[in-house]
C-alpha atoms as an extended CHARMM CRD file, in Angstrom:
* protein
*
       175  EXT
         1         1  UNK       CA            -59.7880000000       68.1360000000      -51.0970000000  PROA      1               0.0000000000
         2         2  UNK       CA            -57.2150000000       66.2880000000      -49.3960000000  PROA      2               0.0000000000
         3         3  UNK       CA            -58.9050000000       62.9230000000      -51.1050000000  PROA      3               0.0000000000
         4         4  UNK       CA            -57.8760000000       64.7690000000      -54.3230000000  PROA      4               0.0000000000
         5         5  UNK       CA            -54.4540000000       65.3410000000      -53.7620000000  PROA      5               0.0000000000
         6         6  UNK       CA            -53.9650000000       61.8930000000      -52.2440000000  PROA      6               0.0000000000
         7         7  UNK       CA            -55.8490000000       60.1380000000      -55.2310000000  PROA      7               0.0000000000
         8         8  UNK       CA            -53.9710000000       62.2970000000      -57.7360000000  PROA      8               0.0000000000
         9         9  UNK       CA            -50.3700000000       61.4620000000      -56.3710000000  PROA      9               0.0000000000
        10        10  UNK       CA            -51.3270000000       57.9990000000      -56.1290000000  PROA      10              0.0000000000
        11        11  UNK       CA            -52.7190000000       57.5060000000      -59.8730000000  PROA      11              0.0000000000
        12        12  UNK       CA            -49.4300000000       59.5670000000      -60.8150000000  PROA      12              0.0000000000
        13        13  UNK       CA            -47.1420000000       56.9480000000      -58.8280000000  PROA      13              0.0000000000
        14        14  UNK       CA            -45.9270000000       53.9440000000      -60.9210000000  PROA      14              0.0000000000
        15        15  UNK       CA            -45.7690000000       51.8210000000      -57.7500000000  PROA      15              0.0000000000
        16        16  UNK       CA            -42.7470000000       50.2730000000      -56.0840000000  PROA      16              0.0000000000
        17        17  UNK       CA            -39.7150000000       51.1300000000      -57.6760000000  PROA      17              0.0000000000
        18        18  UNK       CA            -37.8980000000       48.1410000000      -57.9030000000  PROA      18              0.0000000000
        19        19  UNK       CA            -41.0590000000       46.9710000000      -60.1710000000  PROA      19              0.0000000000
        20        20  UNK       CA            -40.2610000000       50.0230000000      -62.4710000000  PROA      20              0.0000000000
        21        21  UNK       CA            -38.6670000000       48.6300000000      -65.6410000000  PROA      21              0.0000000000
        22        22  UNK       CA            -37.7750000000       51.7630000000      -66.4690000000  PROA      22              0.0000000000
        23        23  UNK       CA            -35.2470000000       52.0540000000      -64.0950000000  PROA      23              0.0000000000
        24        24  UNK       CA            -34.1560000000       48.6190000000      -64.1160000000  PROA      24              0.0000000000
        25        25  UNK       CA            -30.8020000000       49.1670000000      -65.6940000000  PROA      25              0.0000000000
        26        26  UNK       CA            -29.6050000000       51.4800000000      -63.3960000000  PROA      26              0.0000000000
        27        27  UNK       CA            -30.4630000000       49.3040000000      -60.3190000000  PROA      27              0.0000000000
        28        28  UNK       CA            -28.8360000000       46.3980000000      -62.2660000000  PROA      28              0.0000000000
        29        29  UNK       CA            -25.8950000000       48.6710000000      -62.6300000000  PROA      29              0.0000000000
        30        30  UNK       CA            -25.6350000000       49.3690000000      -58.7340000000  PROA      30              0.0000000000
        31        31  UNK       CA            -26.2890000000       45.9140000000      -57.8750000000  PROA      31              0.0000000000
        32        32  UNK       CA            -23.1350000000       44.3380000000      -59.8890000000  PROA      32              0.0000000000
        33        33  UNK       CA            -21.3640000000       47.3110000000      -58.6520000000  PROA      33              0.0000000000
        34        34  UNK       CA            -22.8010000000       46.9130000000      -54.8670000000  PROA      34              0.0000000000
        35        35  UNK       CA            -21.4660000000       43.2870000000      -55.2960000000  PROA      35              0.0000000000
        36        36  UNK       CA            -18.2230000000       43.6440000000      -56.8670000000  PROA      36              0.0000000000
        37        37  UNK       CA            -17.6380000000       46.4860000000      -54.0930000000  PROA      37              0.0000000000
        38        38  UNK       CA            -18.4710000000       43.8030000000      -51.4010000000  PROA      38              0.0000000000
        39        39  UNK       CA            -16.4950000000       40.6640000000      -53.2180000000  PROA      39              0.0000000000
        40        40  UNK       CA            -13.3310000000       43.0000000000      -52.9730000000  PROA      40              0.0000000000
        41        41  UNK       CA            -13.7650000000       43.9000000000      -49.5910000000  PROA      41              0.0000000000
        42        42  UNK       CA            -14.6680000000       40.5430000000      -48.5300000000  PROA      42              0.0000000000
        43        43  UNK       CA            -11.8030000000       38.8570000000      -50.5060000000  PROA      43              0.0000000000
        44        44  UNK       CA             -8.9000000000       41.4570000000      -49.7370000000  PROA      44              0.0000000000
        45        45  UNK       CA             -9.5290000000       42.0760000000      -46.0130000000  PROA      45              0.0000000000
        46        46  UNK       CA            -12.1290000000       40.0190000000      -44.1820000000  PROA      46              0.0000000000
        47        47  UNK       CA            -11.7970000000       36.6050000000      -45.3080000000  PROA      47              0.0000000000
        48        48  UNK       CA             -8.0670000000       36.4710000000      -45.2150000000  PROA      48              0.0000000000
        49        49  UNK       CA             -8.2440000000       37.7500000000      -41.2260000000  PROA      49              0.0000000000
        50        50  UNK       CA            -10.6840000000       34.8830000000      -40.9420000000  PROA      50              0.0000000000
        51        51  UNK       CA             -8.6050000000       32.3030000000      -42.9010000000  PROA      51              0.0000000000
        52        52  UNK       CA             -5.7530000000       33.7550000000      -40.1980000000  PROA      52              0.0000000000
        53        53  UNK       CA             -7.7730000000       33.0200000000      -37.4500000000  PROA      53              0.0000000000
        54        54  UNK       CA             -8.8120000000       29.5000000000      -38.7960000000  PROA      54              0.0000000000
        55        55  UNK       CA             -4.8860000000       28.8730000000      -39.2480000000  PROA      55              0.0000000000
        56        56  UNK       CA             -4.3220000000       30.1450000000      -36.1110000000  PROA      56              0.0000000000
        57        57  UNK       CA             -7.0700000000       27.6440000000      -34.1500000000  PROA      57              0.0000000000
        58        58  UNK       CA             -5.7860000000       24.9490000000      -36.2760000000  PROA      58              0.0000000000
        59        59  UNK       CA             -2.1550000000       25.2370000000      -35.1800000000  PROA      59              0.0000000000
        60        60  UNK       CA             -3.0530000000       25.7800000000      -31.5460000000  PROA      60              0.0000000000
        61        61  UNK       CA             -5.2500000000       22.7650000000      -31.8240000000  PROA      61              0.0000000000
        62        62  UNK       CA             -2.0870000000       20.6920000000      -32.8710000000  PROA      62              0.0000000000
        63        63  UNK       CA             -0.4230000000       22.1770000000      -30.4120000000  PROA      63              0.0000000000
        64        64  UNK       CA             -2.4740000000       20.8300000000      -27.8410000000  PROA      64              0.0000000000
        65        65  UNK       CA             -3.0740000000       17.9640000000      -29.4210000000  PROA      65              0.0000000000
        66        66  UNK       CA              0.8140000000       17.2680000000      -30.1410000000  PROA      66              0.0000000000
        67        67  UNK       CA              1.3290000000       18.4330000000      -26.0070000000  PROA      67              0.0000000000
        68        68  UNK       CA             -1.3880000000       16.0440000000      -24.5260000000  PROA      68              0.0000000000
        69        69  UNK       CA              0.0940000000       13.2160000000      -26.2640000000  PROA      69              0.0000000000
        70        70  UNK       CA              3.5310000000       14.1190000000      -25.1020000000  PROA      70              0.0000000000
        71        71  UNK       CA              2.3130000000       14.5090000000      -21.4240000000  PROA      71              0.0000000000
        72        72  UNK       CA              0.1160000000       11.0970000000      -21.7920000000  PROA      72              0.0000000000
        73        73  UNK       CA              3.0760000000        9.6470000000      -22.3000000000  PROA      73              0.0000000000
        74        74  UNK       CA              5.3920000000       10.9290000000      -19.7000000000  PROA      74              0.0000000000
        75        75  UNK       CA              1.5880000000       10.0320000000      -17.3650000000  PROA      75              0.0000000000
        76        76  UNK       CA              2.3890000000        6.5610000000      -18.9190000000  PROA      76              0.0000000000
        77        77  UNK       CA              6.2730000000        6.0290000000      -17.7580000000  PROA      77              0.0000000000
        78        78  UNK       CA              5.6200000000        7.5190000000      -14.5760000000  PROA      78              0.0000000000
        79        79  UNK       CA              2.6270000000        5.0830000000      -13.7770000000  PROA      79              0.0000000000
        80        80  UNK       CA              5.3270000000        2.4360000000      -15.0530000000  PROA      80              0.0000000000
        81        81  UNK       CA              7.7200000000        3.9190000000      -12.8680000000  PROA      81              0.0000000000
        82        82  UNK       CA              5.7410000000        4.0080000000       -9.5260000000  PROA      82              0.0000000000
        83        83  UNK       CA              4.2830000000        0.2350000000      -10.3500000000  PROA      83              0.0000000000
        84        84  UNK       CA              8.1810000000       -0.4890000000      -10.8400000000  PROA      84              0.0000000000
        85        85  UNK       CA              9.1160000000        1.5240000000       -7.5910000000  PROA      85              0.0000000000
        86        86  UNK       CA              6.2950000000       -0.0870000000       -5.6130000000  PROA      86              0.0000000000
        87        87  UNK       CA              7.2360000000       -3.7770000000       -6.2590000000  PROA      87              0.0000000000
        88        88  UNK       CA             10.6260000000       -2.7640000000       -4.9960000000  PROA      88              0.0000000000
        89        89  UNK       CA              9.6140000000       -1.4750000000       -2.3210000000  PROA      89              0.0000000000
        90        90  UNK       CA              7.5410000000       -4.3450000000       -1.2560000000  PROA      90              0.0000000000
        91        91  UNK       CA             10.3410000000       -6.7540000000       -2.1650000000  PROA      91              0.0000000000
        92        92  UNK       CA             12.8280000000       -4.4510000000       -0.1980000000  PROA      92              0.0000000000
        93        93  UNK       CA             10.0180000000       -5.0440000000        3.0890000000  PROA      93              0.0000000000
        94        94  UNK       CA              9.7430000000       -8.6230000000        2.2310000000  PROA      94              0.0000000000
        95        95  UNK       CA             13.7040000000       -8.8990000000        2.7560000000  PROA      95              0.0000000000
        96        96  UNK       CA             13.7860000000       -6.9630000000        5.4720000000  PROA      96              0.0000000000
        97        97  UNK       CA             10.9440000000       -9.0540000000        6.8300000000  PROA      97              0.0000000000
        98        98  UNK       CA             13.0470000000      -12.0850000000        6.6230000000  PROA      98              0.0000000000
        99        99  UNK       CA             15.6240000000      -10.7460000000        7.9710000000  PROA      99              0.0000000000
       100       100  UNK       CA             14.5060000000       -9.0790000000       11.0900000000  PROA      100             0.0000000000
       101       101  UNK       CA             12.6590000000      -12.8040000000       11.6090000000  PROA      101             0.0000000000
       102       102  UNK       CA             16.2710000000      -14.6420000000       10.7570000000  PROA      102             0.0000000000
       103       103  UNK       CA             17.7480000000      -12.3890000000       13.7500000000  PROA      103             0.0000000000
       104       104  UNK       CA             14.9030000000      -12.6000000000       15.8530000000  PROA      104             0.0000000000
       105       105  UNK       CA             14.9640000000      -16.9900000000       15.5850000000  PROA      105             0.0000000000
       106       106  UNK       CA             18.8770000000      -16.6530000000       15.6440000000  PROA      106             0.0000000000
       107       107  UNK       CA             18.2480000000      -14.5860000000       19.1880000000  PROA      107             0.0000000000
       108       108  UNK       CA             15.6450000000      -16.9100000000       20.4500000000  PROA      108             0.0000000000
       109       109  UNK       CA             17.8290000000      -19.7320000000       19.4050000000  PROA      109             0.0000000000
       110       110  UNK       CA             20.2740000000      -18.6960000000       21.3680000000  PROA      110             0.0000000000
       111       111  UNK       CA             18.3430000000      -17.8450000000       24.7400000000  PROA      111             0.0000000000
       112       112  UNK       CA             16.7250000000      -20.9560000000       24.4490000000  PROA      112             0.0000000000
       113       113  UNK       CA             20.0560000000      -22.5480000000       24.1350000000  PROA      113             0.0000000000
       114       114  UNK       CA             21.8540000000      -20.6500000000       27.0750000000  PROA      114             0.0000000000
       115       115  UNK       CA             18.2580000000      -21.0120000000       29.1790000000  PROA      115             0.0000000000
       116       116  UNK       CA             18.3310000000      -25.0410000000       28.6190000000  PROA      116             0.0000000000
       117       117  UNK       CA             21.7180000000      -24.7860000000       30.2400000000  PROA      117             0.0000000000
       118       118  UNK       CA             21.2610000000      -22.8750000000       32.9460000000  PROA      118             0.0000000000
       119       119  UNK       CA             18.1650000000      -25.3680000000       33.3110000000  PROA      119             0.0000000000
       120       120  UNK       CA             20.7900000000      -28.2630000000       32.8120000000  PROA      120             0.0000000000
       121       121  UNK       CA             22.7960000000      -27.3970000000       34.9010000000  PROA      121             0.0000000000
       122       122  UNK       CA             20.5800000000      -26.1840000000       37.9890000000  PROA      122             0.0000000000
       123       123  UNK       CA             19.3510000000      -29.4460000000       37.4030000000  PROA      123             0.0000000000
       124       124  UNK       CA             22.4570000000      -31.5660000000       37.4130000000  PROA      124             0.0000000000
       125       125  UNK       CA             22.9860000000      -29.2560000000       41.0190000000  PROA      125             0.0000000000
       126       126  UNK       CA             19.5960000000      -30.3290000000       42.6490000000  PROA      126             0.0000000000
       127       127  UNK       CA             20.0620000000      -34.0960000000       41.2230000000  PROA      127             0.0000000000
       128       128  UNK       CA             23.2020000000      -33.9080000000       43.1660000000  PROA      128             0.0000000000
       129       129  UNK       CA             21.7570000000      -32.2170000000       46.2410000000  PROA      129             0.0000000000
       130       130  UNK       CA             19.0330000000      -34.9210000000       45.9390000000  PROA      130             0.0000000000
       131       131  UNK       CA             21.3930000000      -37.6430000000       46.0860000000  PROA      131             0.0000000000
       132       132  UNK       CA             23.1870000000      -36.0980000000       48.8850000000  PROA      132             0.0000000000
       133       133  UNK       CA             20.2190000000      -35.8840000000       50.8020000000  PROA      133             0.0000000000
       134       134  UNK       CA             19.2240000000      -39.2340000000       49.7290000000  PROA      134             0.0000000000
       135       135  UNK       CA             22.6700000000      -40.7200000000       50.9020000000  PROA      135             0.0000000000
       136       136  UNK       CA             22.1210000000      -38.6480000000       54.4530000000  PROA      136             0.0000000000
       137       137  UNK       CA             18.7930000000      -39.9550000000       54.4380000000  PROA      137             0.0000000000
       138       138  UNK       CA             19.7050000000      -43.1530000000       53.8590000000  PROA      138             0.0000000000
       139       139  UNK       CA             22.6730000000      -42.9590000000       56.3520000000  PROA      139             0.0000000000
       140       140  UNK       CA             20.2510000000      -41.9430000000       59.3830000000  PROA      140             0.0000000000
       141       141  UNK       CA             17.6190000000      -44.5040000000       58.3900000000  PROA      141             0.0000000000
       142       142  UNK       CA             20.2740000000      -46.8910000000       59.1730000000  PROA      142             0.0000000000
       143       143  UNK       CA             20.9290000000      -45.1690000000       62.5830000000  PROA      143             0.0000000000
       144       144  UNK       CA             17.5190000000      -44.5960000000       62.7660000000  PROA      144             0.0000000000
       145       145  UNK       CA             17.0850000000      -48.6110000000       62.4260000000  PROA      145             0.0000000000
       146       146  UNK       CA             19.6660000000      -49.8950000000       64.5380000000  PROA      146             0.0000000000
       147       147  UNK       CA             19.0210000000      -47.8420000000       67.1750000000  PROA      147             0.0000000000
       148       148  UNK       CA             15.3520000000      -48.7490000000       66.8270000000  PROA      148             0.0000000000
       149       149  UNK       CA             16.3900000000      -52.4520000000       66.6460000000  PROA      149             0.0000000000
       150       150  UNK       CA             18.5430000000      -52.4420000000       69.4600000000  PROA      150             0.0000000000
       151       151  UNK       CA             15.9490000000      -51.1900000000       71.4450000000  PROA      151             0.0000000000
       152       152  UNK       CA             13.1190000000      -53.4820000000       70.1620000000  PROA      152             0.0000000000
       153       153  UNK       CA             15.6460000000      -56.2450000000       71.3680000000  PROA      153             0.0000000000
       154       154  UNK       CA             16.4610000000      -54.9530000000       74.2630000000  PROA      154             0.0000000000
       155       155  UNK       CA             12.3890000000      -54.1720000000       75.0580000000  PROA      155             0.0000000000
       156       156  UNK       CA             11.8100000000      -57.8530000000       74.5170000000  PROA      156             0.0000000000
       157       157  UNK       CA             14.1620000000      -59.1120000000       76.8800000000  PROA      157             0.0000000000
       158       158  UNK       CA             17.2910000000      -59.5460000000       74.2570000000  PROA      158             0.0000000000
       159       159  UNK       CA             20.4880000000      -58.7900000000       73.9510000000  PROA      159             0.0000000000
       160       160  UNK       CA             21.7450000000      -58.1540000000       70.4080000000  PROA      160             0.0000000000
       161       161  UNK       CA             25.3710000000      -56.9500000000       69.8520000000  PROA      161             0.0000000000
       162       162  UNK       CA             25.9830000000      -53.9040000000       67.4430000000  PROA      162             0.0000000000
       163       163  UNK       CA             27.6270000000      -56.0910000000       64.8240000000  PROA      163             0.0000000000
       164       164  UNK       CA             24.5860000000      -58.1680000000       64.2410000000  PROA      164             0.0000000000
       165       165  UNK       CA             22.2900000000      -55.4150000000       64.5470000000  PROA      165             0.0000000000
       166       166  UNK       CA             24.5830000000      -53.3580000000       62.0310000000  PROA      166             0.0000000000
       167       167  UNK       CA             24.1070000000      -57.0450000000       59.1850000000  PROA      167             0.0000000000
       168       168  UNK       CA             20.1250000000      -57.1670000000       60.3210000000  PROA      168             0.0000000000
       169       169  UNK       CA             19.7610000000      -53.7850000000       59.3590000000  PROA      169             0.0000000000
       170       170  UNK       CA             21.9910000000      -53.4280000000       56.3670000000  PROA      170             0.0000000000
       171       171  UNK       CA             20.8100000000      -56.5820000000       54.3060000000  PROA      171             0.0000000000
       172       172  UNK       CA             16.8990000000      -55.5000000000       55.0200000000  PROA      172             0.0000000000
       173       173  UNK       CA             17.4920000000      -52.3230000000       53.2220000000  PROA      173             0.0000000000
       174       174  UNK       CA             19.4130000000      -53.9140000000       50.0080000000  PROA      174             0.0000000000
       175       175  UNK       CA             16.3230000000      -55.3720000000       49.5090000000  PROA      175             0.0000000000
């Protein structure tokens, strides 16, 4: 029995509805209304909040845009800046460079100048002490000689006087 009531309901049913012509101008009917009901919506409230949010990106996007340019270039003058800074400072080194080595040659310049004449002059003082010992040297090699002399002379059985002893002696150490 139940295979009755199911067959009969079945041969009574037209199918799917949508395949119904019958009712095909009411479901054309909700359709163009369905769609004019969503066009509204769509054009009154949800694509304008989108269009403001496109807007919106698009003018932050400039923003940025428009900003990293502006702090590329400030990047760029301060690179210049520091390049500009640091070959003045090396300059400013290489001056002071030379100039500590000016003062340090002017210094030298002078010790070496005030230690040659110390040296000069501790020299001239031991050429003179040389020559004064040279003179006493020379002086007691000549008593040293006559005495010497006289008593060579008088070994060998001479007599010599002082005066010729004093010539003998004095014209053998000219030379």
């Amino acid at each position: 029995m139940a295979t009755e009531t199911h067959s009969a309901a079945a041969d009574a049913a037209p199918g799917m509805p949508q395949l119904d012509f019958s009712t095909w101008g009411n479901q054309i009917f909700w359709l163009v209304l369905a769609l004019i009901a969503t066009y509204l919506i769509l054009s009154r409230v949800a694509l304008p909040r989108i269009g403001a949010v496109l807007a919106e990106r698009q003018g932050t996007i400039t923003n940025d845009i428009a900003a990293a340019e502006d702090l590329k270039a400030k990047a760029v003058d301060a690179e210049e800046a520091y390049n500009k800074a640091l070959v003045d400072a090396r300059a400013e080194a290489q001056r002071i460079v030379a100039e500590t080595k000016a003062e340090i040659q002017a210094d030298l310049d002078t010790a070496i100048a005030k230690a040659d004449g110390e040296i000069a002059a501790k020299a001239a003082e031991s050429q003179k002490a040389i020559e004064e010992i040279r003179a006493g040297a020379m002086d007691s090699v000549k008593v040293v000689a006559k005495d010497t002399a006289k008593e060579i002379i008088a070994a060998m059985g001479g007599k010599a006087d002082a005066k010729t002893v004093t010539a003998a002696v004095t014209a053998r150490m000219k030379g």
